[in-house]
PDB file of N, CA, C and O in Angstrom:
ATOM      1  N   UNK A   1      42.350 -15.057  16.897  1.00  0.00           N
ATOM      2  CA  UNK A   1      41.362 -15.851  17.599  1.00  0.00           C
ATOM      3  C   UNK A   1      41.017 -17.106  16.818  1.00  0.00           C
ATOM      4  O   UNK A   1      40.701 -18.205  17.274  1.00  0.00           O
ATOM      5  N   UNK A   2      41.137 -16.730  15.555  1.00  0.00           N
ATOM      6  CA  UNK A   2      40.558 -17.970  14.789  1.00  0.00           C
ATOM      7  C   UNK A   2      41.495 -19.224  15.014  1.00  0.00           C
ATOM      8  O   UNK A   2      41.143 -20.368  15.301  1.00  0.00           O
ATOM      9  N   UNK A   3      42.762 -18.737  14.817  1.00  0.00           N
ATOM     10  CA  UNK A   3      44.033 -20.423  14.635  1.00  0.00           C
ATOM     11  C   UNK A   3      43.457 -20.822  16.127  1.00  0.00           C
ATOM     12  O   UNK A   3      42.948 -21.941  16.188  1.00  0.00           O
ATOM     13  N   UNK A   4      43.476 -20.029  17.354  1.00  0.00           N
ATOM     14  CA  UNK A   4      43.543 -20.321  18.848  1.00  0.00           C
ATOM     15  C   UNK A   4      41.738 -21.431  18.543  1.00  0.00           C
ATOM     16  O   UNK A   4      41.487 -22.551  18.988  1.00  0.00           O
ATOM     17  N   UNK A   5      41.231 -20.920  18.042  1.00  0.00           N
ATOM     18  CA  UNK A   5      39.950 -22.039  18.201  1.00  0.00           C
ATOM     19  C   UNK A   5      39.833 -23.258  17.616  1.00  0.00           C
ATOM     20  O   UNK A   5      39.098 -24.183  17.961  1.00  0.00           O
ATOM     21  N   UNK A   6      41.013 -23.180  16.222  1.00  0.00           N
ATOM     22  CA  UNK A   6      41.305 -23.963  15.357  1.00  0.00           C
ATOM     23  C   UNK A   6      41.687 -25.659  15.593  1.00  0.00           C
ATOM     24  O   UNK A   6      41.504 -26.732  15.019  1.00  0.00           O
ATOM     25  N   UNK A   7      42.352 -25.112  16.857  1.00  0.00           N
ATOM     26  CA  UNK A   7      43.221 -26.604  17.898  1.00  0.00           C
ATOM     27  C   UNK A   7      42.569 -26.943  18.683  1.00  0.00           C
ATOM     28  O   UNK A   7      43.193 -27.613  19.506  1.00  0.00           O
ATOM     29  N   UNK A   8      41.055 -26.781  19.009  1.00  0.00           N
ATOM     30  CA  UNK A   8      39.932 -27.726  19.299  1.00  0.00           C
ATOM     31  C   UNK A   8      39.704 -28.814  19.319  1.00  0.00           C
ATOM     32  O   UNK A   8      40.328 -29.624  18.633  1.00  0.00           O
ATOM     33  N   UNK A   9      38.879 -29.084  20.003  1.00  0.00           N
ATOM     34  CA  UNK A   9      38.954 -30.685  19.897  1.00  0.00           C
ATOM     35  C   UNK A   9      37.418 -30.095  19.322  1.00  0.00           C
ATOM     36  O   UNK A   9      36.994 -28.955  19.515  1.00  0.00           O
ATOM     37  N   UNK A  10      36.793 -31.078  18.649  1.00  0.00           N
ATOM     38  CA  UNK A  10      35.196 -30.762  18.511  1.00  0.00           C
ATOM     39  C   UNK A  10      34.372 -30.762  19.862  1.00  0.00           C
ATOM     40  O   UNK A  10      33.365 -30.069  20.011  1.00  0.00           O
ATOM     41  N   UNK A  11      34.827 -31.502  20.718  1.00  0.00           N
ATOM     42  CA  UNK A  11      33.553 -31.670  22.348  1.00  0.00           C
ATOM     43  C   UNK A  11      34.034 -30.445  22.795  1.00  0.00           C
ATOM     44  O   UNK A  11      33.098 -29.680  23.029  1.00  0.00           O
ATOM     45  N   UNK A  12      35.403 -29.838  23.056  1.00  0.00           N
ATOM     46  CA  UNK A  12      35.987 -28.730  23.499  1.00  0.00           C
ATOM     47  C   UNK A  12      35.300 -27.401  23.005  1.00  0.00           C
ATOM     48  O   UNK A  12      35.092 -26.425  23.725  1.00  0.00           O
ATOM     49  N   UNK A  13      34.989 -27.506  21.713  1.00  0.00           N
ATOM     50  CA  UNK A  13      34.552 -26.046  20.876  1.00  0.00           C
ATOM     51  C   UNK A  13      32.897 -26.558  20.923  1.00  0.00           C
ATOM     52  O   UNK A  13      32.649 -25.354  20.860  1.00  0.00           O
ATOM     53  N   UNK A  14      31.978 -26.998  20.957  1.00  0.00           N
ATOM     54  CA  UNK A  14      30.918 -27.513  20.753  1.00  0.00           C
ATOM     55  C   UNK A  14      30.770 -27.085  22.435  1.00  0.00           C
ATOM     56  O   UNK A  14      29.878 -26.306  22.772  1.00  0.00           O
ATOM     57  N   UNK A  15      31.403 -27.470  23.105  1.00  0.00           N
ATOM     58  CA  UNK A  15      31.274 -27.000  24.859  1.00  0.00           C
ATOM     59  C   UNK A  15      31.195 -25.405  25.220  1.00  0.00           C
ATOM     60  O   UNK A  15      30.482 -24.800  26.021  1.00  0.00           O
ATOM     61  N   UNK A  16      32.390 -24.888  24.153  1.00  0.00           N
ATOM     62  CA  UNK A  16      32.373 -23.607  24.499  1.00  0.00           C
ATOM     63  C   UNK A  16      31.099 -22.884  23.729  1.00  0.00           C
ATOM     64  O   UNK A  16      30.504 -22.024  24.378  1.00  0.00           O
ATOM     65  N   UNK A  17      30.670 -23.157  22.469  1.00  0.00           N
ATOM     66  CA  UNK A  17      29.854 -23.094  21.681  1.00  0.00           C
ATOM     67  C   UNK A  17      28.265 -22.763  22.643  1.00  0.00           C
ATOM     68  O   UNK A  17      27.384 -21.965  22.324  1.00  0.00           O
ATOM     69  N   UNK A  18      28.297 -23.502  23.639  1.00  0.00           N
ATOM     70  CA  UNK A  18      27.213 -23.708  24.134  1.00  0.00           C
ATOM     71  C   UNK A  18      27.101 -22.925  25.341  1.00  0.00           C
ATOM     72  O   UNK A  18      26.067 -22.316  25.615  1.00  0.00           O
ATOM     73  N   UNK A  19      27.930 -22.921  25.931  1.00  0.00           N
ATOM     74  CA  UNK A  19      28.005 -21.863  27.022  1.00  0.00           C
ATOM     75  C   UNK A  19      28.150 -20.536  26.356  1.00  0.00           C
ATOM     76  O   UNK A  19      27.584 -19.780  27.145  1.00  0.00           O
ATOM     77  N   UNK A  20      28.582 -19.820  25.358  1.00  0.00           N
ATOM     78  CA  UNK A  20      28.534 -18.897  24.511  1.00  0.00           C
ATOM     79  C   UNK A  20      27.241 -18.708  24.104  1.00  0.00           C
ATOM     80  O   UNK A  20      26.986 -17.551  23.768  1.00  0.00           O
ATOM     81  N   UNK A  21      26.354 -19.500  24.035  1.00  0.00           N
ATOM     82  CA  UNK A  21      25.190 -19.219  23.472  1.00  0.00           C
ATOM     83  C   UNK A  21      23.698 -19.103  25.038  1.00  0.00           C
ATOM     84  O   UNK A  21      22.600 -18.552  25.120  1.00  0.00           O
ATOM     85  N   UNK A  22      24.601 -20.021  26.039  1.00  0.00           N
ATOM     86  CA  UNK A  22      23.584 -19.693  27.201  1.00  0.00           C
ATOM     87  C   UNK A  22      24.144 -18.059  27.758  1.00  0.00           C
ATOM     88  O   UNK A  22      23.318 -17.411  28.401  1.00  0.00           O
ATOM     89  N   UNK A  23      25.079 -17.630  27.588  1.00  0.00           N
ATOM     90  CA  UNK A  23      25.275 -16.387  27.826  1.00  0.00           C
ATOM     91  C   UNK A  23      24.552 -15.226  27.360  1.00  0.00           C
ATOM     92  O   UNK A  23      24.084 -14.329  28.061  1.00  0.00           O
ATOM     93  N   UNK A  24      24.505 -15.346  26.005  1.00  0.00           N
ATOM     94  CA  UNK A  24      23.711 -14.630  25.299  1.00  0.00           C
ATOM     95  C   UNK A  24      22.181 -14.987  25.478  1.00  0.00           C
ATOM     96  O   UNK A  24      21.344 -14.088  25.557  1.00  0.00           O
ATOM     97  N   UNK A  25      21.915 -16.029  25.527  1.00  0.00           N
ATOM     98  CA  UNK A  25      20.565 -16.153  25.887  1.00  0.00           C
ATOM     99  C   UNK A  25      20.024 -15.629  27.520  1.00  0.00           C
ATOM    100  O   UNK A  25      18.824 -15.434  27.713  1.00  0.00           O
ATOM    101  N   UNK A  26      20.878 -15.468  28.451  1.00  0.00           N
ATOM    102  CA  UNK A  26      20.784 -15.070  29.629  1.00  0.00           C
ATOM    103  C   UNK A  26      20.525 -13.372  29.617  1.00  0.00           C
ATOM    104  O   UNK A  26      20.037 -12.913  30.650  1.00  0.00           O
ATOM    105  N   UNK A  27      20.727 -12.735  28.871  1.00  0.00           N
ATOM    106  CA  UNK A  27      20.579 -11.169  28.503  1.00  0.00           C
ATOM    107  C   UNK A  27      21.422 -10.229  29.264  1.00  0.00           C
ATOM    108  O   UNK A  27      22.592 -10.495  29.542  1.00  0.00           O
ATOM    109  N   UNK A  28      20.935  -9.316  29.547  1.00  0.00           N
ATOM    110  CA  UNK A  28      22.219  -8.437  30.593  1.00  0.00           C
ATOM    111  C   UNK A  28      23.068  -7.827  29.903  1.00  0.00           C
ATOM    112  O   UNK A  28      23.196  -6.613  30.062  1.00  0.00           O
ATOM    113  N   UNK A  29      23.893  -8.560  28.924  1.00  0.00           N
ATOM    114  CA  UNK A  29      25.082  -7.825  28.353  1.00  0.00           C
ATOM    115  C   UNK A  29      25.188  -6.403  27.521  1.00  0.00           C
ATOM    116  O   UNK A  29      24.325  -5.921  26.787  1.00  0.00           O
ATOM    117  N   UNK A  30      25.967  -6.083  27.713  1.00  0.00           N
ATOM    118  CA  UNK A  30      26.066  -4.440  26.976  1.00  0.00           C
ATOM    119  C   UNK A  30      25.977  -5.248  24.925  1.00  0.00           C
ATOM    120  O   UNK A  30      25.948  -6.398  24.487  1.00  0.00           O
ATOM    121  N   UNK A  31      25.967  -4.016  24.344  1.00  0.00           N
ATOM    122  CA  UNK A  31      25.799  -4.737  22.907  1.00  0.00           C
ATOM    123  C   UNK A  31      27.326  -5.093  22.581  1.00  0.00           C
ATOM    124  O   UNK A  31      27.859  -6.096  22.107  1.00  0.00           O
ATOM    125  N   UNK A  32      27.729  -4.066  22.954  1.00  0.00           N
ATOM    126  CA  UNK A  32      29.523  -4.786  22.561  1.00  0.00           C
ATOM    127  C   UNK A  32      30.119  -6.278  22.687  1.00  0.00           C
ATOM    128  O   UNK A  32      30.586  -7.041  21.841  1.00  0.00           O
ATOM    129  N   UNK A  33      29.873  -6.418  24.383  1.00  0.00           N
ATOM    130  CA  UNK A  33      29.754  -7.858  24.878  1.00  0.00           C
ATOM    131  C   UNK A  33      29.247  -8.877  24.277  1.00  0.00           C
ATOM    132  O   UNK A  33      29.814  -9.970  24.257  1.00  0.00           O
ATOM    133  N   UNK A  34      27.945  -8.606  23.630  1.00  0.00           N
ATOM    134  CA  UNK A  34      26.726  -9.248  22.677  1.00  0.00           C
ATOM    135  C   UNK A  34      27.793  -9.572  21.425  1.00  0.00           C
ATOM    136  O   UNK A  34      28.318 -10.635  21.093  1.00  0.00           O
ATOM    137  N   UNK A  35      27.890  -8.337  20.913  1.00  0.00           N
ATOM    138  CA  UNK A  35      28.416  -8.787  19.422  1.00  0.00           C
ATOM    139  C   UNK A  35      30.008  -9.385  19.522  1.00  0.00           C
ATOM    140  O   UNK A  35      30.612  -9.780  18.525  1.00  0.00           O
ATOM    141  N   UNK A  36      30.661  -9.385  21.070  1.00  0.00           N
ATOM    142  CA  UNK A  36      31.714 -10.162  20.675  1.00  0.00           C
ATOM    143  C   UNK A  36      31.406 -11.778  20.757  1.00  0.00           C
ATOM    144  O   UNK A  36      31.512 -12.681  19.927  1.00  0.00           O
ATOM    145  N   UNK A  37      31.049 -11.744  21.901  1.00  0.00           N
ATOM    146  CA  UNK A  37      29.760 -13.261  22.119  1.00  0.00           C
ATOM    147  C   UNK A  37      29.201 -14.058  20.676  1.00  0.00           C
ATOM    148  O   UNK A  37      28.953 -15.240  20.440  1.00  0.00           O
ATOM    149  N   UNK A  38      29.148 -13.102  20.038  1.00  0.00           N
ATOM    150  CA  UNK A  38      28.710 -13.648  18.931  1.00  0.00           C
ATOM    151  C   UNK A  38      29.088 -14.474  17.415  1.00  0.00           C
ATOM    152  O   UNK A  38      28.834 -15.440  16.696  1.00  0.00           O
ATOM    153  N   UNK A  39      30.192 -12.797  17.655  1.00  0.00           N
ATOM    154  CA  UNK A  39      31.453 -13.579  16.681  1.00  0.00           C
ATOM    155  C   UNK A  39      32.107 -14.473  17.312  1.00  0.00           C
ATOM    156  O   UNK A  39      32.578 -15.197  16.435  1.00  0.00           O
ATOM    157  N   UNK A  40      32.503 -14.961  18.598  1.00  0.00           N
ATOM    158  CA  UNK A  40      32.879 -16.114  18.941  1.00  0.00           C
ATOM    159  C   UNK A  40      32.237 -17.212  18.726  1.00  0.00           C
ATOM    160  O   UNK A  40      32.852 -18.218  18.372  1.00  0.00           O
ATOM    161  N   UNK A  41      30.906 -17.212  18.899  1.00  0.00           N
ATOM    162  CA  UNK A  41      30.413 -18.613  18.831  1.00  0.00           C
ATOM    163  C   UNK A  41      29.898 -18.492  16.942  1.00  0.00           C
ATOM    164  O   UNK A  41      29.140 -19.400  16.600  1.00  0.00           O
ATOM    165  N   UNK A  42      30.160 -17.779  16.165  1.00  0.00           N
ATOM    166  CA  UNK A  42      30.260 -17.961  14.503  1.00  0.00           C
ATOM    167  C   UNK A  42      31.508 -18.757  14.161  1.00  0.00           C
ATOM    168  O   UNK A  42      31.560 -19.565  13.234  1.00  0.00           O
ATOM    169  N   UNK A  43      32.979 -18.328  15.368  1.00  0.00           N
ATOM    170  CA  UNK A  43      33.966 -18.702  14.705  1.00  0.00           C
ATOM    171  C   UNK A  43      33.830 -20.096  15.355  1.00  0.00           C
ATOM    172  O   UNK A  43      34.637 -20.949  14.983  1.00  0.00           O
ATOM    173  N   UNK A  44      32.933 -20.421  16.252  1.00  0.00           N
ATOM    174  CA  UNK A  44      33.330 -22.024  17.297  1.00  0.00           C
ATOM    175  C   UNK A  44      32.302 -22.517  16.271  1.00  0.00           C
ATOM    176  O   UNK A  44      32.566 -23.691  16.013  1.00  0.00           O
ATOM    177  N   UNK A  45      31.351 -22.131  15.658  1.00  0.00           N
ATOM    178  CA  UNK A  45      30.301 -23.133  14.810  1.00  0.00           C
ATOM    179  C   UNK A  45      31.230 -23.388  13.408  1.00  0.00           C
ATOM    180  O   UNK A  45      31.253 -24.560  13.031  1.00  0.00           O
ATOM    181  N   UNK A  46      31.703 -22.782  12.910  1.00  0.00           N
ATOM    182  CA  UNK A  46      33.183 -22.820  11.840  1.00  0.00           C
ATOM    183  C   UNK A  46      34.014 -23.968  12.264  1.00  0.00           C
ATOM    184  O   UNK A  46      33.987 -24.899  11.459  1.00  0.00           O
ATOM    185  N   UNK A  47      34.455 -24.076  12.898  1.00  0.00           N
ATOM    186  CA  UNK A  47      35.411 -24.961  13.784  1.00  0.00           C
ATOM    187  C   UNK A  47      34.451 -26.040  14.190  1.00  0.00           C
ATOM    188  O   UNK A  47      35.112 -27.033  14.492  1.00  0.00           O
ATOM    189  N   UNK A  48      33.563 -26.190  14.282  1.00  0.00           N
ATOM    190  CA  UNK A  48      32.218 -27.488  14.686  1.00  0.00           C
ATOM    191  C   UNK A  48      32.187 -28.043  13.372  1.00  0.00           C
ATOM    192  O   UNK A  48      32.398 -29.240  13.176  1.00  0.00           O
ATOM    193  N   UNK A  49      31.875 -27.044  12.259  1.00  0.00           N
ATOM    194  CA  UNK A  49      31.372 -27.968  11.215  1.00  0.00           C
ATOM    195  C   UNK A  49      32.735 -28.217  10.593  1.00  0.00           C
ATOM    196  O   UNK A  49      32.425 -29.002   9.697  1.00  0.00           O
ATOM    197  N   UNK A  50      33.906 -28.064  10.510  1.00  0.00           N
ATOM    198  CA  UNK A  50      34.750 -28.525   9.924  1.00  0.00           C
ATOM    199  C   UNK A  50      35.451 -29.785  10.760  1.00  0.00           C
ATOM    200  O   UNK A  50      35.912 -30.580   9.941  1.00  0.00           O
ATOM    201  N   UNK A  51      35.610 -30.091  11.730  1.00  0.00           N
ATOM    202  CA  UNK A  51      35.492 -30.963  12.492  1.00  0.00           C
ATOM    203  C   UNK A  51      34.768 -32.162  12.169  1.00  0.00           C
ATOM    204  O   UNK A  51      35.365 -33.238  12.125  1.00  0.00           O
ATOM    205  N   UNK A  52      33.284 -32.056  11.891  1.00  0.00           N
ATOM    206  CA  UNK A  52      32.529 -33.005  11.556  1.00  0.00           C
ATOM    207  C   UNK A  52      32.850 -33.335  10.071  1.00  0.00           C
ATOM    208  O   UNK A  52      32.705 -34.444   9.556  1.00  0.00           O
ATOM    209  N   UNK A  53      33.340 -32.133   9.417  1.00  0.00           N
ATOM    210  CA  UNK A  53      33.124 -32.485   7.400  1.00  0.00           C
ATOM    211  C   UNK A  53      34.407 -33.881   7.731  1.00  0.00           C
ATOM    212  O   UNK A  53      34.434 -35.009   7.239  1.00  0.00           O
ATOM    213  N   UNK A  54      35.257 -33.307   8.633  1.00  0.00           N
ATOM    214  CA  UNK A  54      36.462 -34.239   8.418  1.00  0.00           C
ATOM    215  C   UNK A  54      36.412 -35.312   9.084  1.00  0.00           C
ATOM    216  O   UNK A  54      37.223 -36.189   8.786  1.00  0.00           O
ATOM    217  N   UNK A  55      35.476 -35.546  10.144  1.00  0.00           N
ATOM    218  CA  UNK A  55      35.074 -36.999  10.472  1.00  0.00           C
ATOM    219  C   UNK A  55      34.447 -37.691   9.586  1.00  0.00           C
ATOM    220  O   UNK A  55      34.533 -38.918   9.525  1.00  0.00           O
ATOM    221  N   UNK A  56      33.401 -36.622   8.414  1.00  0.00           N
ATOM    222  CA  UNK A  56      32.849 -37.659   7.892  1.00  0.00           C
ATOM    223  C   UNK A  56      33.420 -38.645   6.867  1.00  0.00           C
ATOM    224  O   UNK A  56      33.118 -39.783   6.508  1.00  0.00           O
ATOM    225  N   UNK A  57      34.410 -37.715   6.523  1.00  0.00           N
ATOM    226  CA  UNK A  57      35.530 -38.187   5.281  1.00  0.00           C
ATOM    227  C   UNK A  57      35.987 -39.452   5.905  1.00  0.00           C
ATOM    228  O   UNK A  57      35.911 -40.468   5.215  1.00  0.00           O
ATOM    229  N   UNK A  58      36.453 -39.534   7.116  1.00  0.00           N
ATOM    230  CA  UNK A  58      36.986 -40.933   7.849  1.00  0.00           C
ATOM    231  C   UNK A  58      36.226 -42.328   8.275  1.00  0.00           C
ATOM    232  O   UNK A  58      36.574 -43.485   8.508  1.00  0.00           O
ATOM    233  N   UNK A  59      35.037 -41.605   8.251  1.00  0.00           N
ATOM    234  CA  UNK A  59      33.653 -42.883   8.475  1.00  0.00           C
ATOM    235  C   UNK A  59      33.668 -43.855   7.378  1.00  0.00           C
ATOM    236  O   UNK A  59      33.478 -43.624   6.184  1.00  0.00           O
ATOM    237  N   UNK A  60      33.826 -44.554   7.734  1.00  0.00           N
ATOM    238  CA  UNK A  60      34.189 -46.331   6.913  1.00  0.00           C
ATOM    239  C   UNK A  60      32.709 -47.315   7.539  1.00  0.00           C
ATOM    240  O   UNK A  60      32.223 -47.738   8.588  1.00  0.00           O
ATOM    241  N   UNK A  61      32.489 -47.289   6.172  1.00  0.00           N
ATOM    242  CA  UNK A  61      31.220 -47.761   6.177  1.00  0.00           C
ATOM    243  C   UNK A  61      31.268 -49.948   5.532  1.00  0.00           C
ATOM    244  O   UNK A  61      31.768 -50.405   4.503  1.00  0.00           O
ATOM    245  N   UNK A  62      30.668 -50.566   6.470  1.00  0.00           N
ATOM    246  CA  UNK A  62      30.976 -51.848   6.489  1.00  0.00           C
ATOM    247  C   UNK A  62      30.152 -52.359   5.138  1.00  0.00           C
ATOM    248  O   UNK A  62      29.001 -51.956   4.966  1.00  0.00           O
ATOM    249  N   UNK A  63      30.682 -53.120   4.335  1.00  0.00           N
ATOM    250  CA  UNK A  63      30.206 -53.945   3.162  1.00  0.00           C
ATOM    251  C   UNK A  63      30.312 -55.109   2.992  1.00  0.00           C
ATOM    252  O   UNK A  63      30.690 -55.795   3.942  1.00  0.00           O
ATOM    253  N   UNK A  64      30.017 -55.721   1.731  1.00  0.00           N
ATOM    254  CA  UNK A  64      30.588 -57.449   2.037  1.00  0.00           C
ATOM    255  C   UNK A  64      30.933 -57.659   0.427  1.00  0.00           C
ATOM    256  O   UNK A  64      30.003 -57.748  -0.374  1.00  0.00           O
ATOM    257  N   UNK A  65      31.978 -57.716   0.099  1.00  0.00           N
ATOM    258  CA  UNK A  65      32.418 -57.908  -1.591  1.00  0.00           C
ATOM    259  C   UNK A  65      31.465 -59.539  -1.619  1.00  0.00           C
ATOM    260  O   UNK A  65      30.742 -60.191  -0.866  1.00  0.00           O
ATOM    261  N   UNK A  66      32.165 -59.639  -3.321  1.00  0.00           N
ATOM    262  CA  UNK A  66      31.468 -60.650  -4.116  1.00  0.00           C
ATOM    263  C   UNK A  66      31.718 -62.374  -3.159  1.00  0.00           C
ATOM    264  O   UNK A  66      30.991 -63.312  -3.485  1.00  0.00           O
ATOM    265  N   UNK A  67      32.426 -62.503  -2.410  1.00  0.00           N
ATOM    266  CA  UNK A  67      32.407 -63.856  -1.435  1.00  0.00           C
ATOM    267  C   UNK A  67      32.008 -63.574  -0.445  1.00  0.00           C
ATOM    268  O   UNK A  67      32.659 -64.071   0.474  1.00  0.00           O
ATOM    269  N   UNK A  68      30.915 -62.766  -0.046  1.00  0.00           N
ATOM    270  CA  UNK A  68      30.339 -62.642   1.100  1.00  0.00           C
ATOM    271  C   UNK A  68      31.206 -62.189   2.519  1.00  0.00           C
ATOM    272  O   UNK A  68      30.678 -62.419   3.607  1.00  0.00           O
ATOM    273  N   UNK A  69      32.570 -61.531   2.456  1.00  0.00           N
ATOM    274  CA  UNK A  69      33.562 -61.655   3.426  1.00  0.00           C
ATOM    275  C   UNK A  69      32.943 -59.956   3.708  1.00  0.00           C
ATOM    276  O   UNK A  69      32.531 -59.277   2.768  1.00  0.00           O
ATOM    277  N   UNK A  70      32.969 -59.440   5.169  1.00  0.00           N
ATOM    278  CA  UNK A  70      32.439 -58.271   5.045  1.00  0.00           C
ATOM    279  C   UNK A  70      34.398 -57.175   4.961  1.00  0.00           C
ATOM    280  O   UNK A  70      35.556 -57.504   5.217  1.00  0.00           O
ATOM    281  N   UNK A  71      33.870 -56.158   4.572  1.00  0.00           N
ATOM    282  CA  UNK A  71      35.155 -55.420   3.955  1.00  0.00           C
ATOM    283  C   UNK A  71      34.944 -53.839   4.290  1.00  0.00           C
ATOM    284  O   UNK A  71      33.827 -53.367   4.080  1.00  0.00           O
ATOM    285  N   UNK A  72      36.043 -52.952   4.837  1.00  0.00           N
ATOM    286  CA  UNK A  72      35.563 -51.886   5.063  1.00  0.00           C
ATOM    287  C   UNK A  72      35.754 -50.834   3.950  1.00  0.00           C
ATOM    288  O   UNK A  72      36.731 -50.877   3.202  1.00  0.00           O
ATOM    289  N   UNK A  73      34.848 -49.942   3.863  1.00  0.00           N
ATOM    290  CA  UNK A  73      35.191 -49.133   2.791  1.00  0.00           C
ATOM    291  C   UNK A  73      35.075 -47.669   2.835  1.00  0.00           C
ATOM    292  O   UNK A  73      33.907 -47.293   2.925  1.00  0.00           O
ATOM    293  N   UNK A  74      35.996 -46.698   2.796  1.00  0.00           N
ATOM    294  CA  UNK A  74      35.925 -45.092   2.578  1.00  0.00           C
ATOM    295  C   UNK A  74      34.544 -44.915   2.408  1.00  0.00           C
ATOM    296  O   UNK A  74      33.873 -45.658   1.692  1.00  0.00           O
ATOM    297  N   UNK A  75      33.948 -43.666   3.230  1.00  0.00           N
ATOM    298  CA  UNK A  75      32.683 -43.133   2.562  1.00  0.00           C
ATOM    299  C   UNK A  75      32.673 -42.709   0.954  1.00  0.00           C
ATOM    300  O   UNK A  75      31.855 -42.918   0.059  1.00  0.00           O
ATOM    301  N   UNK A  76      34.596 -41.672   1.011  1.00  0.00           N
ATOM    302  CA  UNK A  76      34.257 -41.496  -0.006  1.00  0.00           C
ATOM    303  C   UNK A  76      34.556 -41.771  -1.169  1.00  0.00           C
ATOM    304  O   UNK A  76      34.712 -40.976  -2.096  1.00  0.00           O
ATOM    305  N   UNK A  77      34.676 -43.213  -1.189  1.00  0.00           N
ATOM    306  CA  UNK A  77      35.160 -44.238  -2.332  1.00  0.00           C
ATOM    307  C   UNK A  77      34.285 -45.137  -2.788  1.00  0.00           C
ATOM    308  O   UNK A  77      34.478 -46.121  -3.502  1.00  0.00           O
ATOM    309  N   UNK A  78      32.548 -44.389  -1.948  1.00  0.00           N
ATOM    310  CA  UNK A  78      31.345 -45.158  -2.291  1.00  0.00           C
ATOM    311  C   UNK A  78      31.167 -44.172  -3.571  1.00  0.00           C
ATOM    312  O   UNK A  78      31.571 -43.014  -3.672  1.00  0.00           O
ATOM    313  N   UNK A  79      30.300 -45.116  -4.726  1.00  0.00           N
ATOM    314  CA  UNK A  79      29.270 -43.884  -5.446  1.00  0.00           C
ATOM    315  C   UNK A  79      28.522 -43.185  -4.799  1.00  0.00           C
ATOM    316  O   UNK A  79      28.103 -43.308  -3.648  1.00  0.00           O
ATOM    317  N   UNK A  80      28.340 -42.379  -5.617  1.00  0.00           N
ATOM    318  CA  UNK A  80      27.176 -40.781  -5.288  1.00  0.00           C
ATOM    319  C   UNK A  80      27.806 -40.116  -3.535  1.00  0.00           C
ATOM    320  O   UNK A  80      27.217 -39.171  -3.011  1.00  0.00           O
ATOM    321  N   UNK A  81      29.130 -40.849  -2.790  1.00  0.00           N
ATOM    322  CA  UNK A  81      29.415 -39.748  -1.947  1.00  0.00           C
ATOM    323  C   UNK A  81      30.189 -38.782  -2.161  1.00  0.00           C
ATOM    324  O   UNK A  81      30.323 -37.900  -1.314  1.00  0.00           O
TER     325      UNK A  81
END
């Protein structure tokens, strides 16, 4: 289950994420149902935040070197990121 959630898109798993969680919030379900419900949306929040760690790595943050020209730069090729 995990690789199959792995090839997500983030809006895709963040979608399912959420309907997984109005399910469970809707009640009704046997506990089995519950606790599979559950570990699914642990493994889609896994797959959410790694998604985002790796967008953030790609976020290029705008600067302007020593002639005032603006220049893009790695987050993480700033200090302290």
């Amino acid at each position: 289950m995990a690789e199959e959630y792995s090839k997500l898109s983030f809006e895709d798993a963040i979608a399912r994420l959420e309907a997984v969680v109005r399910e469970l919030e809707g009640g009704g379900l046997s506990l089995e149902k519950a606790l599979e419900l559950f570990a699914e949306g642990i493994e889609l929040s896994r797959v959410c935040s790694q998604n985002l760690a790796a967008a953030e790595q790609r976020i290029a943050i705008l600067t302007r070197d020593e002639g005032g020209a603006a220049v893009l730069k790695e987050i993480d090729s700033l200090p302290g990121a």
